[in-house]
VOPALUM-807539 format. One record per atom (N, C-alpha, C, O): x, y, z; residue in one letter; atom name; residue number from 1. Coordinates in pm, whole numbers. Last residue first. Layout:
REM VOPALUM-807539
<kemi><x>X</x><y>Y</y><z>Z</z><code>A</code><site>CA</site><pos>NUM</pos></kemi>
...
//
This chain:
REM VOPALUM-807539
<kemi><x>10830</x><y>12058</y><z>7983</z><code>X</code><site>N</site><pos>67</pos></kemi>
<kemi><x>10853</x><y>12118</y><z>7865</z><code>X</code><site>CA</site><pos>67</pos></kemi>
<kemi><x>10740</x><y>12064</y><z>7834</z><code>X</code><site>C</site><pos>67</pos></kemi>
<kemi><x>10693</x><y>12080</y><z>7722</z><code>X</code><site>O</site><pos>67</pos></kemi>
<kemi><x>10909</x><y>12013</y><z>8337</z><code>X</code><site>N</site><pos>66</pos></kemi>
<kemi><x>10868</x><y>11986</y><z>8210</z><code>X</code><site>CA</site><pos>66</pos></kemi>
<kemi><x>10841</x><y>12082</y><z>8103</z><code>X</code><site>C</site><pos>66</pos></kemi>
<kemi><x>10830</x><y>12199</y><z>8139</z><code>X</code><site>O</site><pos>66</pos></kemi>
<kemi><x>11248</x><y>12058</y><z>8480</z><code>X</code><site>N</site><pos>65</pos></kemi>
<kemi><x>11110</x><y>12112</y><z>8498</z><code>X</code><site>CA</site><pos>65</pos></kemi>
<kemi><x>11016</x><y>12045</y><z>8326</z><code>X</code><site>C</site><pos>65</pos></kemi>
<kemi><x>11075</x><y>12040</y><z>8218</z><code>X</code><site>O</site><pos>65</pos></kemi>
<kemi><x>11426</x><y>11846</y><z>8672</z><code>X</code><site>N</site><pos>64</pos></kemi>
<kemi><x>11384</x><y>11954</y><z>8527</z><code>X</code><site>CA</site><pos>64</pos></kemi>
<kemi><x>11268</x><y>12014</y><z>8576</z><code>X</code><site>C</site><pos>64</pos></kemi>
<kemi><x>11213</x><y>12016</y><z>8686</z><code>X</code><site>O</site><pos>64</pos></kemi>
<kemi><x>11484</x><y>11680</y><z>8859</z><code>X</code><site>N</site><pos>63</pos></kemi>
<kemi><x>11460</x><y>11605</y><z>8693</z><code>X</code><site>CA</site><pos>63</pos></kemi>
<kemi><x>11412</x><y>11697</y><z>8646</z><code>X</code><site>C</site><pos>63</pos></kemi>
<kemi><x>11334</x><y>11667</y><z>8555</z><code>X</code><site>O</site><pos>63</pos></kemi>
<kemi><x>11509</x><y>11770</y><z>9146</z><code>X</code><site>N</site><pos>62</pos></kemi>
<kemi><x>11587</x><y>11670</y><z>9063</z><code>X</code><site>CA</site><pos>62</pos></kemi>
<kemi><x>11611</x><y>11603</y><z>8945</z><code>X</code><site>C</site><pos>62</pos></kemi>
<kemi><x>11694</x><y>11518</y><z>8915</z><code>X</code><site>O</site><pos>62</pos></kemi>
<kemi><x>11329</x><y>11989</y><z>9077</z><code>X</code><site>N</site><pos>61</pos></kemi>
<kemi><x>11526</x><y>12017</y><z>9104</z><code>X</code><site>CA</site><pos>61</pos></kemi>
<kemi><x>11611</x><y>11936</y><z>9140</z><code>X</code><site>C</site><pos>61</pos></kemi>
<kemi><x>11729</x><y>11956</y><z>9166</z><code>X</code><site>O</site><pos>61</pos></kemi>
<kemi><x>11103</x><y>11916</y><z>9016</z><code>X</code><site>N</site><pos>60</pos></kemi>
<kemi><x>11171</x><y>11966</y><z>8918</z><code>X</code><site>CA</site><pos>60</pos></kemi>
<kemi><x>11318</x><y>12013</y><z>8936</z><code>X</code><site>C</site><pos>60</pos></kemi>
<kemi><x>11398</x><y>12057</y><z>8853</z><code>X</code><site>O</site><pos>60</pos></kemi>
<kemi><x>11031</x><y>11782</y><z>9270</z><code>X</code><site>N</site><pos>59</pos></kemi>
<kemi><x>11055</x><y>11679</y><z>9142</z><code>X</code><site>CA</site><pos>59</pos></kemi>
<kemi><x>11143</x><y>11822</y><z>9036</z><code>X</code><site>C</site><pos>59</pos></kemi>
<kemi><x>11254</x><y>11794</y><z>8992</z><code>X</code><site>O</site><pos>59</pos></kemi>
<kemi><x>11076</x><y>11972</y><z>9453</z><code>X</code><site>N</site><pos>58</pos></kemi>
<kemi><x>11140</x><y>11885</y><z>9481</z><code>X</code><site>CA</site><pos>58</pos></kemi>
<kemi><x>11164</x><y>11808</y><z>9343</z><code>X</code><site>C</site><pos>58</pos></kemi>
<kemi><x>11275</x><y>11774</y><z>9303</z><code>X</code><site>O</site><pos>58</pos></kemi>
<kemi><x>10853</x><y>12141</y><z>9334</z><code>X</code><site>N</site><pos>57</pos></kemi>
<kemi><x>10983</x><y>12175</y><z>9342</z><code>X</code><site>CA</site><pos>57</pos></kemi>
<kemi><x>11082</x><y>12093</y><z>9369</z><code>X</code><site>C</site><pos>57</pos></kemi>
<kemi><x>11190</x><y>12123</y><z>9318</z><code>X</code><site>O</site><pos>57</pos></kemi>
<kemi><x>10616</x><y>11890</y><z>9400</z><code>X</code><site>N</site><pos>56</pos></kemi>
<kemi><x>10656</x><y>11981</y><z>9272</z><code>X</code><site>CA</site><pos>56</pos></kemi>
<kemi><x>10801</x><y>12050</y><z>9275</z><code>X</code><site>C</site><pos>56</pos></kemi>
<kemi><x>10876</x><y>11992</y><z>9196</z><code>X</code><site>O</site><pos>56</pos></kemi>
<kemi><x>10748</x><y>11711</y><z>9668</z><code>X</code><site>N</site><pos>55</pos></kemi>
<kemi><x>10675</x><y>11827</y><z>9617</z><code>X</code><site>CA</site><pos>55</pos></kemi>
<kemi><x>10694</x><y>11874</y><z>9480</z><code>X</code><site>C</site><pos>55</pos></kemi>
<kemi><x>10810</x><y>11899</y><z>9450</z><code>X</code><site>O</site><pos>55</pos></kemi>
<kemi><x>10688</x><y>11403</y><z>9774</z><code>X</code><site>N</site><pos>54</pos></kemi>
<kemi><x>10777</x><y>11477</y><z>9670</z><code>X</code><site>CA</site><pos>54</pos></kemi>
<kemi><x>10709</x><y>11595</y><z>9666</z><code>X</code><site>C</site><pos>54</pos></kemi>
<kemi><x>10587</x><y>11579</y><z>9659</z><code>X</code><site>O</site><pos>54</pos></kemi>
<kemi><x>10527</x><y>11216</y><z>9846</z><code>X</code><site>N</site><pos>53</pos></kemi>
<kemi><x>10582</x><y>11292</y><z>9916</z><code>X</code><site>CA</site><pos>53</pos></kemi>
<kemi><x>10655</x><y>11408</y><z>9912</z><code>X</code><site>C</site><pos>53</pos></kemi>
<kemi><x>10682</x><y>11489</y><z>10000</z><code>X</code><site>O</site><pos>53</pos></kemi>
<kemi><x>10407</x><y>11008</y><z>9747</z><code>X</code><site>N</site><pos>52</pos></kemi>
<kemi><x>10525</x><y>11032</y><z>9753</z><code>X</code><site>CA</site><pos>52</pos></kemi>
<kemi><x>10605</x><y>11058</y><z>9840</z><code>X</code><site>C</site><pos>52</pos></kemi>
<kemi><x>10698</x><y>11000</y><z>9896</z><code>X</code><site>O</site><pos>52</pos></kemi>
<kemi><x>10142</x><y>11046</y><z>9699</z><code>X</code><site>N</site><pos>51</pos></kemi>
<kemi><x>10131</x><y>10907</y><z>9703</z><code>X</code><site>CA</site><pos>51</pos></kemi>
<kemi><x>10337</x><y>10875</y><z>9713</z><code>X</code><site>C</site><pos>51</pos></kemi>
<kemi><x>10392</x><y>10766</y><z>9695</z><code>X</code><site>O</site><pos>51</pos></kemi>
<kemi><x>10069</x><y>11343</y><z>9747</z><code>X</code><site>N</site><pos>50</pos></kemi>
<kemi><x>10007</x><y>11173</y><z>9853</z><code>X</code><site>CA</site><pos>50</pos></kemi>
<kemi><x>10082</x><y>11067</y><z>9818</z><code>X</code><site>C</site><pos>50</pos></kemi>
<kemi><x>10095</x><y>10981</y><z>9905</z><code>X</code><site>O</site><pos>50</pos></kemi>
<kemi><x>10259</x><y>11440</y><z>9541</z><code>X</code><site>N</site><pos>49</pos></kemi>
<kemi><x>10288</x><y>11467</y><z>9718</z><code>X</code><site>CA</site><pos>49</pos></kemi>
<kemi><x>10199</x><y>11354</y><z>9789</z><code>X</code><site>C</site><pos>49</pos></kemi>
<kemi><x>10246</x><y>11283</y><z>9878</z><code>X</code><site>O</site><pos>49</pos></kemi>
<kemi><x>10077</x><y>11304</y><z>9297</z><code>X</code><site>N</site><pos>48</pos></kemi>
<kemi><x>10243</x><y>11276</y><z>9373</z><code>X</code><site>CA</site><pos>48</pos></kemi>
<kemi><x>10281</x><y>11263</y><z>9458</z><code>X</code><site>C</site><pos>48</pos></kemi>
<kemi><x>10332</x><y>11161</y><z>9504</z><code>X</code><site>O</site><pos>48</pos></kemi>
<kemi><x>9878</x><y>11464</y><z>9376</z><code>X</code><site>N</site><pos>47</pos></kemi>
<kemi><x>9888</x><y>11292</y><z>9398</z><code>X</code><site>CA</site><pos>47</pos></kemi>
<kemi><x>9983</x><y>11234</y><z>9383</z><code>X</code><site>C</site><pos>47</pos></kemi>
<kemi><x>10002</x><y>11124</y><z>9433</z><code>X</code><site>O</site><pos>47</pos></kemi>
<kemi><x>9949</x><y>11722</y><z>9302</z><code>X</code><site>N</site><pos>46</pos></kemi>
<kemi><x>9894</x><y>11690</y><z>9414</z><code>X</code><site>CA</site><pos>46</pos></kemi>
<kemi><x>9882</x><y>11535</y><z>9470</z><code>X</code><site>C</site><pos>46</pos></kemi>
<kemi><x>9879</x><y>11502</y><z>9589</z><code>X</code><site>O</site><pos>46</pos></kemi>
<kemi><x>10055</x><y>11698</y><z>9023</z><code>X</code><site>N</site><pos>45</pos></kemi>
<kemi><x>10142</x><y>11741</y><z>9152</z><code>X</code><site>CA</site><pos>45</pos></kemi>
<kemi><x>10084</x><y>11686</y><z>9284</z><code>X</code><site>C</site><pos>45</pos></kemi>
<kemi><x>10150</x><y>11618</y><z>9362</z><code>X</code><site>O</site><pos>45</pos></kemi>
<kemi><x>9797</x><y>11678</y><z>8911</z><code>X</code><site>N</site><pos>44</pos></kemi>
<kemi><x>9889</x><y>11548</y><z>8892</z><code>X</code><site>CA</site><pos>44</pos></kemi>
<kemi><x>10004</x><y>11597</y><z>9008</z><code>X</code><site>C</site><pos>44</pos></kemi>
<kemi><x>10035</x><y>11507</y><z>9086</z><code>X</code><site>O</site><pos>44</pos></kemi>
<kemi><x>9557</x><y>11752</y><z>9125</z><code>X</code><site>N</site><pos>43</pos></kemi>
<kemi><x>9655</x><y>11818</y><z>9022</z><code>X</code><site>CA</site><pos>43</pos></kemi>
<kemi><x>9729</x><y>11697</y><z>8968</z><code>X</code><site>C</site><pos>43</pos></kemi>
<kemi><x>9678</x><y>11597</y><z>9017</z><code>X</code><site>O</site><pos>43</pos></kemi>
<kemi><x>9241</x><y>11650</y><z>9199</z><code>X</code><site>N</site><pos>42</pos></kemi>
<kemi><x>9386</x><y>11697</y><z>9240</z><code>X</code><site>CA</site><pos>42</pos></kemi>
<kemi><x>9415</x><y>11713</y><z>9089</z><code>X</code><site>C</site><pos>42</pos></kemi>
<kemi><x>9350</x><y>11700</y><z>8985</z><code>X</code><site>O</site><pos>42</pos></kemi>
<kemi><x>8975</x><y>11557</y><z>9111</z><code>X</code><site>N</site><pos>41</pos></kemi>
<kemi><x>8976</x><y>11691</y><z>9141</z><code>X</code><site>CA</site><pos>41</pos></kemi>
<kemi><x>9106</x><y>11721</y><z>9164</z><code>X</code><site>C</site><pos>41</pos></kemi>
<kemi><x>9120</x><y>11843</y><z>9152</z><code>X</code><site>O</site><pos>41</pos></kemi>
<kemi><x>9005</x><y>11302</y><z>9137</z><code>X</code><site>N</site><pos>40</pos></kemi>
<kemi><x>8993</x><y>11348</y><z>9001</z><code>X</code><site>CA</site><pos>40</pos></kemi>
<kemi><x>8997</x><y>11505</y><z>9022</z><code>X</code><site>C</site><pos>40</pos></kemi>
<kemi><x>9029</x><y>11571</y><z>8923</z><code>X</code><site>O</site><pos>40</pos></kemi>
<kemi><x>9033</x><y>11085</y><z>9348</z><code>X</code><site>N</site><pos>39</pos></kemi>
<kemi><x>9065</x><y>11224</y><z>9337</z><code>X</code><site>CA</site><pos>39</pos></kemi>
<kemi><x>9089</x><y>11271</y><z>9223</z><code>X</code><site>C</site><pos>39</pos></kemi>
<kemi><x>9208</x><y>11286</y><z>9196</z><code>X</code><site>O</site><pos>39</pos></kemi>
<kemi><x>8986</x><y>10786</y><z>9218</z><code>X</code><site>N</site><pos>38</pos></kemi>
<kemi><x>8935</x><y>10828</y><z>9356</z><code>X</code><site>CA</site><pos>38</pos></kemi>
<kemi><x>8944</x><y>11019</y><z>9358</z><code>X</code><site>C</site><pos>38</pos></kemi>
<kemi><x>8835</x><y>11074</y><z>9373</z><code>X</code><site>O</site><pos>38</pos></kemi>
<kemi><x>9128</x><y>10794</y><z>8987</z><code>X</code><site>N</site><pos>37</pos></kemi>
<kemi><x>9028</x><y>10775</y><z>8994</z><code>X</code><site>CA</site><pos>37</pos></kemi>
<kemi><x>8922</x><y>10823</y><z>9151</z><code>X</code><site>C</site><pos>37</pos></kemi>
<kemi><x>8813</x><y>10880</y><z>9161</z><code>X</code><site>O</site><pos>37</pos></kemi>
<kemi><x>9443</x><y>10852</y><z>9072</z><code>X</code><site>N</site><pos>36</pos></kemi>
<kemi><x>9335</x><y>11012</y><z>8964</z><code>X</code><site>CA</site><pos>36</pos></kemi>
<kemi><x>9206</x><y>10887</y><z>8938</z><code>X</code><site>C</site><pos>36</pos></kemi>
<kemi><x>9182</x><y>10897</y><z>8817</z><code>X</code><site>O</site><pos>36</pos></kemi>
<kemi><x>9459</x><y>10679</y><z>9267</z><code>X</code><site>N</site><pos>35</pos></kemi>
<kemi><x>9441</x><y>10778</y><z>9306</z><code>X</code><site>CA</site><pos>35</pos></kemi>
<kemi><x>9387</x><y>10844</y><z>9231</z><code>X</code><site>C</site><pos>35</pos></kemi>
<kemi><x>9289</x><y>10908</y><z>9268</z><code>X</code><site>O</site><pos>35</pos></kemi>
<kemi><x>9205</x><y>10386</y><z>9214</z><code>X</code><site>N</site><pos>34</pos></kemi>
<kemi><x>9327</x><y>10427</y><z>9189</z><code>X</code><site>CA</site><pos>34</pos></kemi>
<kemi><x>9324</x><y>10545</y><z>9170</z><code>X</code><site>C</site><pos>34</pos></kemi>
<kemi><x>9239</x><y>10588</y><z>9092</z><code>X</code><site>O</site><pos>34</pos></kemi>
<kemi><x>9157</x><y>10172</y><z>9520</z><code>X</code><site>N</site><pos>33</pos></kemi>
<kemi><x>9097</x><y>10258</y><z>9363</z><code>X</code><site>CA</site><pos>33</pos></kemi>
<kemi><x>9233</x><y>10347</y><z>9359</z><code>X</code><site>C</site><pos>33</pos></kemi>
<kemi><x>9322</x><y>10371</y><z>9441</z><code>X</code><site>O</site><pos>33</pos></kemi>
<kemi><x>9251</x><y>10040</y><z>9741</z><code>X</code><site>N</site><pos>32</pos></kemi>
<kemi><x>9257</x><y>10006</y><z>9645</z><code>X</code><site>CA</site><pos>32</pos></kemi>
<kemi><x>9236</x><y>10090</y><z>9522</z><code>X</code><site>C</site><pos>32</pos></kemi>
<kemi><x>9305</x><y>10066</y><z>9423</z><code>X</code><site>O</site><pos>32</pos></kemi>
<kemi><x>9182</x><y>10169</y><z>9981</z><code>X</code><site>N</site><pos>31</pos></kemi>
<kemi><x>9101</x><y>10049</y><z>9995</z><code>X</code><site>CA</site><pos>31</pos></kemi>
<kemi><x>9118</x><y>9987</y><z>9818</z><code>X</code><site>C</site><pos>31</pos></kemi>
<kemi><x>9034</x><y>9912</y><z>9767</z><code>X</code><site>O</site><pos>31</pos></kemi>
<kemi><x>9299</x><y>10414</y><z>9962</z><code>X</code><site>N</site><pos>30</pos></kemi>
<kemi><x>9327</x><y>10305</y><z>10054</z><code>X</code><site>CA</site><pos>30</pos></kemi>
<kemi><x>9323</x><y>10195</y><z>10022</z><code>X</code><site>C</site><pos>30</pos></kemi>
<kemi><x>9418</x><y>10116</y><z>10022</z><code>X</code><site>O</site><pos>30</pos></kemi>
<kemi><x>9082</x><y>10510</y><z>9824</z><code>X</code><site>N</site><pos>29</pos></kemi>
<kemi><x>9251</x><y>10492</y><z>9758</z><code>X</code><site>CA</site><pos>29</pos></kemi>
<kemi><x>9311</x><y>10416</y><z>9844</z><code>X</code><site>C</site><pos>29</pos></kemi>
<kemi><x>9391</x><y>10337</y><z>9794</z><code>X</code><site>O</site><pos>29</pos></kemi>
<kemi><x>8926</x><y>10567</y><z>9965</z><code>X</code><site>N</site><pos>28</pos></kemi>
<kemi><x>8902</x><y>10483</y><z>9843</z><code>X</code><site>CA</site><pos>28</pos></kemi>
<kemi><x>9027</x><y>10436</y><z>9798</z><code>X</code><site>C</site><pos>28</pos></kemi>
<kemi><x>9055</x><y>10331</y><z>9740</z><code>X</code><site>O</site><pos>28</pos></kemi>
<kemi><x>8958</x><y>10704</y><z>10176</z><code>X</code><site>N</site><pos>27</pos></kemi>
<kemi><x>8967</x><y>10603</y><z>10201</z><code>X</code><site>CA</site><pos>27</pos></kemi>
<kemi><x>8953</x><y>10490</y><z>10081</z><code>X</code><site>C</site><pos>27</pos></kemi>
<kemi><x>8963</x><y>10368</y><z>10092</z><code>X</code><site>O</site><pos>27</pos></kemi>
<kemi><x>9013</x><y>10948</y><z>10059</z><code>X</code><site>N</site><pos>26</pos></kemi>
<kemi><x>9145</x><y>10913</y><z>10081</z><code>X</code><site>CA</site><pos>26</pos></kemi>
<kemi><x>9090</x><y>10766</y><z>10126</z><code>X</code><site>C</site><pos>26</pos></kemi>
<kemi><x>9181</x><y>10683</y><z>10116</z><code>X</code><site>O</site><pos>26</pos></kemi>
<kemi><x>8786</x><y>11017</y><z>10001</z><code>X</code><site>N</site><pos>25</pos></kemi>
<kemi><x>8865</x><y>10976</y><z>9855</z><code>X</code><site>CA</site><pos>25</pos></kemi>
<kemi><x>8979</x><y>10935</y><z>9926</z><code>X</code><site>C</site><pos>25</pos></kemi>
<kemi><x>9061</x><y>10877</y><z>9855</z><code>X</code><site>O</site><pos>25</pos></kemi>
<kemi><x>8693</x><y>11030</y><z>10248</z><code>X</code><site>N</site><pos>24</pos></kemi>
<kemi><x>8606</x><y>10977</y><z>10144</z><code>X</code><site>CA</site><pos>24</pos></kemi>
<kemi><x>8699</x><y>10897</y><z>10037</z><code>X</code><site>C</site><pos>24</pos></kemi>
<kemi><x>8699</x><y>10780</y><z>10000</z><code>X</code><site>O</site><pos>24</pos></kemi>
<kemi><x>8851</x><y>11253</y><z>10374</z><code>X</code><site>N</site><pos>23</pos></kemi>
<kemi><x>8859</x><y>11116</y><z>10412</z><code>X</code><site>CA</site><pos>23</pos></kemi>
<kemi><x>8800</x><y>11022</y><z>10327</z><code>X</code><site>C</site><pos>23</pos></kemi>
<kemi><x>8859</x><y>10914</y><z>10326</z><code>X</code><site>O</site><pos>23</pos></kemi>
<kemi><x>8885</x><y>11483</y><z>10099</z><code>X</code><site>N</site><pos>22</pos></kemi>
<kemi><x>8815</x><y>11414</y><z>10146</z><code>X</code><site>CA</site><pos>22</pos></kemi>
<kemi><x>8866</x><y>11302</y><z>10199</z><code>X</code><site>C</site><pos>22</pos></kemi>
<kemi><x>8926</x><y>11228</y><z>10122</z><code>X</code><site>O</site><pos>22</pos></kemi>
<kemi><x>9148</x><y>11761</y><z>9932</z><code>X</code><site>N</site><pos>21</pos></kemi>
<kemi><x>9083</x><y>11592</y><z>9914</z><code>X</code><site>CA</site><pos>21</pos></kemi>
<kemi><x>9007</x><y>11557</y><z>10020</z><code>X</code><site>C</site><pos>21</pos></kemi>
<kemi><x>9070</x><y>11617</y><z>10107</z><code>X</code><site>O</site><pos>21</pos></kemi>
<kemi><x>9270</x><y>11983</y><z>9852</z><code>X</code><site>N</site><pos>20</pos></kemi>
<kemi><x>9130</x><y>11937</y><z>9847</z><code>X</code><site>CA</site><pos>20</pos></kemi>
<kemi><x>9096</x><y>11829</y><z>9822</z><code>X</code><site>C</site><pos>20</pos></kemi>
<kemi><x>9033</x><y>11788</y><z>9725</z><code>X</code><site>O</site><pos>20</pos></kemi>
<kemi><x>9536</x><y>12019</y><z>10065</z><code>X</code><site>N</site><pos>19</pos></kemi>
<kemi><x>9441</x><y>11931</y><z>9956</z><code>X</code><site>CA</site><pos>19</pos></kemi>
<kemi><x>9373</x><y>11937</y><z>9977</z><code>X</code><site>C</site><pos>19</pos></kemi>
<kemi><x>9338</x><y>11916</y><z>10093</z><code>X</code><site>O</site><pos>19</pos></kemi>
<kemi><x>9795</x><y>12146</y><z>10221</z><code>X</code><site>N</site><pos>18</pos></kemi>
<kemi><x>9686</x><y>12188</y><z>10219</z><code>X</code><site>CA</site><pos>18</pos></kemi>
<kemi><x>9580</x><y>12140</y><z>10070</z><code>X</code><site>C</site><pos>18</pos></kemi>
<kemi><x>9555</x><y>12222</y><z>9982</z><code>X</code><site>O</site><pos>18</pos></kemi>
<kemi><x>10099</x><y>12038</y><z>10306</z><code>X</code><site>N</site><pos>17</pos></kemi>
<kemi><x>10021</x><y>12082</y><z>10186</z><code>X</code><site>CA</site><pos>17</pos></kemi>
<kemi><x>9862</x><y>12133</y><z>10241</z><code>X</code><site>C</site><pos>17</pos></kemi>
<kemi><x>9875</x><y>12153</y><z>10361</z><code>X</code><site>O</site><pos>17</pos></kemi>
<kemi><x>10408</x><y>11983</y><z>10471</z><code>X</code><site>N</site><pos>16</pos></kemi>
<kemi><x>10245</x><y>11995</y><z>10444</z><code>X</code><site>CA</site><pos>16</pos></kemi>
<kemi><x>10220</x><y>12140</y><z>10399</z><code>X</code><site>C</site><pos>16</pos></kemi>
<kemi><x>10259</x><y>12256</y><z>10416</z><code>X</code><site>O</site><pos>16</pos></kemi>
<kemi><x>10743</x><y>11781</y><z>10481</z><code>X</code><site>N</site><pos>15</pos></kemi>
<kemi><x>10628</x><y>11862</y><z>10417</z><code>X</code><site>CA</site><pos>15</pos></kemi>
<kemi><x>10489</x><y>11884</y><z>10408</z><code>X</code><site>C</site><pos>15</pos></kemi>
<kemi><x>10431</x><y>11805</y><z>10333</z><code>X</code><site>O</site><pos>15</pos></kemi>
<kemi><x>11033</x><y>11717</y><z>10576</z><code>X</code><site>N</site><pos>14</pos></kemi>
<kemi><x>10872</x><y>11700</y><z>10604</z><code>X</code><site>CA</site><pos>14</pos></kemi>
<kemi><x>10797</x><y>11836</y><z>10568</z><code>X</code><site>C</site><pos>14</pos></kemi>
<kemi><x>10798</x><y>11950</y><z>10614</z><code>X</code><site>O</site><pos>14</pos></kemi>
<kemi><x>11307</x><y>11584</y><z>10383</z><code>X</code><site>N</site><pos>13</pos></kemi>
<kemi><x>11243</x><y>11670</y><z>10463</z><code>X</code><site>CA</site><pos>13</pos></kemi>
<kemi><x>11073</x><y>11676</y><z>10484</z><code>X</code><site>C</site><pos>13</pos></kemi>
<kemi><x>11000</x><y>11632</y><z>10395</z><code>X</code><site>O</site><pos>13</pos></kemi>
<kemi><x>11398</x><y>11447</y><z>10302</z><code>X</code><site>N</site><pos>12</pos></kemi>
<kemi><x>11401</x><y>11344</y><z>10410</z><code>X</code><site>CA</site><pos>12</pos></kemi>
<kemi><x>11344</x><y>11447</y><z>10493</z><code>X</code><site>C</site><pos>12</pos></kemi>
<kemi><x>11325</x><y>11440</y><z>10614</z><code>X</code><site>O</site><pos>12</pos></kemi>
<kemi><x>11464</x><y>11427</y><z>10015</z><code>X</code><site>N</site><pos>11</pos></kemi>
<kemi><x>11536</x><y>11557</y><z>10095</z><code>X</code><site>CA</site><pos>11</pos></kemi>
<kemi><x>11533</x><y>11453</y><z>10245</z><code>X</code><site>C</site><pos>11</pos></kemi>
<kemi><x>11633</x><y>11396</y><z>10290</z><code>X</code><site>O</site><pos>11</pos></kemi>
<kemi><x>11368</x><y>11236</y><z>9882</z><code>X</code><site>N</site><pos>10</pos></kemi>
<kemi><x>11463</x><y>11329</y><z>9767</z><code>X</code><site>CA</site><pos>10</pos></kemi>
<kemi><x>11522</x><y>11379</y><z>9933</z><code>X</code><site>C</site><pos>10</pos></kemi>
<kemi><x>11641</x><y>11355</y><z>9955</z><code>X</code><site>O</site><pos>10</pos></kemi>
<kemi><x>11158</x><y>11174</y><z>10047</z><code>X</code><site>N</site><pos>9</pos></kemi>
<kemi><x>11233</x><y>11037</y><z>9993</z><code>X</code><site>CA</site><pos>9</pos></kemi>
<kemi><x>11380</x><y>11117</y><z>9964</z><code>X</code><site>C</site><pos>9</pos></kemi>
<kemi><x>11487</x><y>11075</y><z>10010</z><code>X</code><site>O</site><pos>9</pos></kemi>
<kemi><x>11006</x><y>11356</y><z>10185</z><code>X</code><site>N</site><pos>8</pos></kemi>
<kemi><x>11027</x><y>11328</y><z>10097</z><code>X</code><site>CA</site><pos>8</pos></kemi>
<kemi><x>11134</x><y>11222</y><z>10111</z><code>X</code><site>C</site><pos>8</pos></kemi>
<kemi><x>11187</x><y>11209</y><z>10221</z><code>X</code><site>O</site><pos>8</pos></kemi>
<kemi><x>10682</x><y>11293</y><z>10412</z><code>X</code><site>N</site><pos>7</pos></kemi>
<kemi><x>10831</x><y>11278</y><z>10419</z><code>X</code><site>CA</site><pos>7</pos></kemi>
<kemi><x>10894</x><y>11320</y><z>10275</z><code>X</code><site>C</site><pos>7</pos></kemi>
<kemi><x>10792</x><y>11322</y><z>10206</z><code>X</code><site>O</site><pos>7</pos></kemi>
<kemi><x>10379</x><y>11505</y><z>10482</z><code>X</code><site>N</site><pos>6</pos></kemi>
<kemi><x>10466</x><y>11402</y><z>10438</z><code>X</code><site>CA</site><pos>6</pos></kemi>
<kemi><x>10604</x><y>11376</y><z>10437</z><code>X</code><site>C</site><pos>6</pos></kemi>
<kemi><x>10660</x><y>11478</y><z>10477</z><code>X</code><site>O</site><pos>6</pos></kemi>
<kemi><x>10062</x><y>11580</y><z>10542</z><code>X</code><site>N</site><pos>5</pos></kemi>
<kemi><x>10247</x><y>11592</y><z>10625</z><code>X</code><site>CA</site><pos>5</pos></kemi>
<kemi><x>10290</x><y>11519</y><z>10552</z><code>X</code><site>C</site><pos>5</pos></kemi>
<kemi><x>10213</x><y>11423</y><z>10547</z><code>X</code><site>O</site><pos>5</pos></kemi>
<kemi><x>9788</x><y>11796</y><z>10479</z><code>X</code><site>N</site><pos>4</pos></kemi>
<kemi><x>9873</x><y>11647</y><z>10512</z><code>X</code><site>CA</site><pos>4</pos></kemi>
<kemi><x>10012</x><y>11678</y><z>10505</z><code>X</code><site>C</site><pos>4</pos></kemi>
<kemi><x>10064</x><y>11783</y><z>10469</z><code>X</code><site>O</site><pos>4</pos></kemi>
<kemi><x>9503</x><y>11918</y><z>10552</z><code>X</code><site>N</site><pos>3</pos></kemi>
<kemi><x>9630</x><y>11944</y><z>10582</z><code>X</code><site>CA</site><pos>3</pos></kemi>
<kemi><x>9717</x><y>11795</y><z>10643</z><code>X</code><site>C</site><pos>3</pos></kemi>
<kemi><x>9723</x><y>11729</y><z>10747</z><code>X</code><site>O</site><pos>3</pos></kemi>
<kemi><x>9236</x><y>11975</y><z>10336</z><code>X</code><site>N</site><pos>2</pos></kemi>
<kemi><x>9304</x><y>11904</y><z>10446</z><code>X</code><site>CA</site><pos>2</pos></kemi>
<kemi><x>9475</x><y>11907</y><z>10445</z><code>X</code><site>C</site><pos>2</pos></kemi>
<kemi><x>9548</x><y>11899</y><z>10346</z><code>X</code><site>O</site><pos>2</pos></kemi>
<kemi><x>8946</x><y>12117</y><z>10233</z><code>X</code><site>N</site><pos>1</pos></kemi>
<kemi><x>9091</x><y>12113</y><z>10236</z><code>X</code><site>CA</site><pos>1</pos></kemi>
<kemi><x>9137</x><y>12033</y><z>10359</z><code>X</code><site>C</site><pos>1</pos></kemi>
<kemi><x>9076</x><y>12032</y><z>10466</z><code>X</code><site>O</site><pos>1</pos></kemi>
//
């Protein structure tokens, strides 16, 4: 697990998560591969918040919740 910070875009508020992701997979994704290839183990929520910032609650109390 690793503990990342992020901004949201939606609020401008700062947010950390706690991911089971690896410097490993975070440097792959860096270096180009593409995040649900590099981190196949996250959530689709979870590579949002990396690649966003957005939290799950954040996306569903500006666009719903999915059905």
């Amino acid at each position: 697990m690793m503990k990342i910070t992020k901004t949201s875009p939606f609020s401008g508020v700062s947010h950390t998560l706690d991911i089971p992701v690896t410097e490993e997979q975070l440097q792959k994704w860096s270096n180009g591969m593409l995040i649900q290839n590099a981190m196949p183990n996250l959530t689709s929520d979870e590579r949002e918040f990396l690649m966003t910032g957005i939290t799950a609650s954040e996306w569903a109390e500006t666009f719903g919740e999915d059905e």
